[in-house]
N, C-alpha and C positions, 0 to 999 in steps of 0.2 A: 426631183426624181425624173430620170430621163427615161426608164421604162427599160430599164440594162440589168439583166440580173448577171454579174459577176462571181466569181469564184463559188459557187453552189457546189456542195461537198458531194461524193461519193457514198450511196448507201452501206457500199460492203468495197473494199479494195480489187476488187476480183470482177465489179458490175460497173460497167461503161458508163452507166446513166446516172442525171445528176437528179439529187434529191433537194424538195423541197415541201416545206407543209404549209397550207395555206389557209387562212380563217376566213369564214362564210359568217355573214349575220342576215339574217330575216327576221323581219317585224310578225310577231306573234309565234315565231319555233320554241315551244319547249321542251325541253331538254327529259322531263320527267313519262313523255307520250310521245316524244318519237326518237327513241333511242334503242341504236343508232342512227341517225337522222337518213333519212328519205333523200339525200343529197350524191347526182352524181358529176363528174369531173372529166371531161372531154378534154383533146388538145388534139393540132393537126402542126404540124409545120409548112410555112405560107412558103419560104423563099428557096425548097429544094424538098425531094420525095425522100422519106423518114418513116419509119415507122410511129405508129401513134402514141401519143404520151399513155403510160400507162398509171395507176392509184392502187391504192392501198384496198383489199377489199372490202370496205365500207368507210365511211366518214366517222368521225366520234365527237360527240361532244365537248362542248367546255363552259367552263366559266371564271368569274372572278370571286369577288366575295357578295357578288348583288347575283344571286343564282334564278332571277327573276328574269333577266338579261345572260342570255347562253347563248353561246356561237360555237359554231361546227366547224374543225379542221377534216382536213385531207391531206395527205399525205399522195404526193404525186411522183416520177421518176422520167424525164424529160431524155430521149433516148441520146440525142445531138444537141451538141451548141446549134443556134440558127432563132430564125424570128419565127415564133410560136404564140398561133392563139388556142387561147387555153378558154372554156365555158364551164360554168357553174348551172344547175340547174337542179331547181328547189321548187320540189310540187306545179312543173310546169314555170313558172318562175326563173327565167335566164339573164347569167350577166357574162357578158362576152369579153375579153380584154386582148391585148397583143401585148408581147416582152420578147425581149432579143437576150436569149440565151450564150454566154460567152464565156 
């Protein structure tokens, strides 16, 4: 992985902004006491002035068939291609990353 998100679909035909949903896990969230999870979804664009990535309004949970182990999606909407850091942030708990949107 180079850290390139390509071809990221369109929400609606009609809305500029690419979508993308992204999955969050924390050690000890469960799904049954904090739903919809307490989780929110920041983004800036580093390499030119954009408006701010915007989210779904609230996160949702998920899981597999081990419902003991949940993780929370979001749903985000990235307005422009360009290099975008994007932060997760879970009860104080932050995870920073960078992607170059194309």
């Amino acid at each position: 992985m180079d850290g390139t998100w390509n071809g990221l679909p369109h929400y609606k035909p009609s809305d500029p902004a690419f979508r993308n949903t992204l999955f969050w896990w924390h050690e000890g969230y469960d799904w049954r006491t904090d739903n919809p999870p307490n989780l929110s979804v920041t983004g800036r664009r580093l390499d030119a002035p954009a408006p701010p990535l915007a989210t779904d309004e609230h996160a949702n949970a998920g899981w597999t068939s081990d419902q003991n182990h949940a993780f929370m999606l979001a749903g985000i909407f990235i307005p422009t291609p360009g290099c975008w850091q994007i932060t997760g942030d879970y009860k104080g708990d932050r995870l920073t990353f960078v992607v170059l949107v194309r």
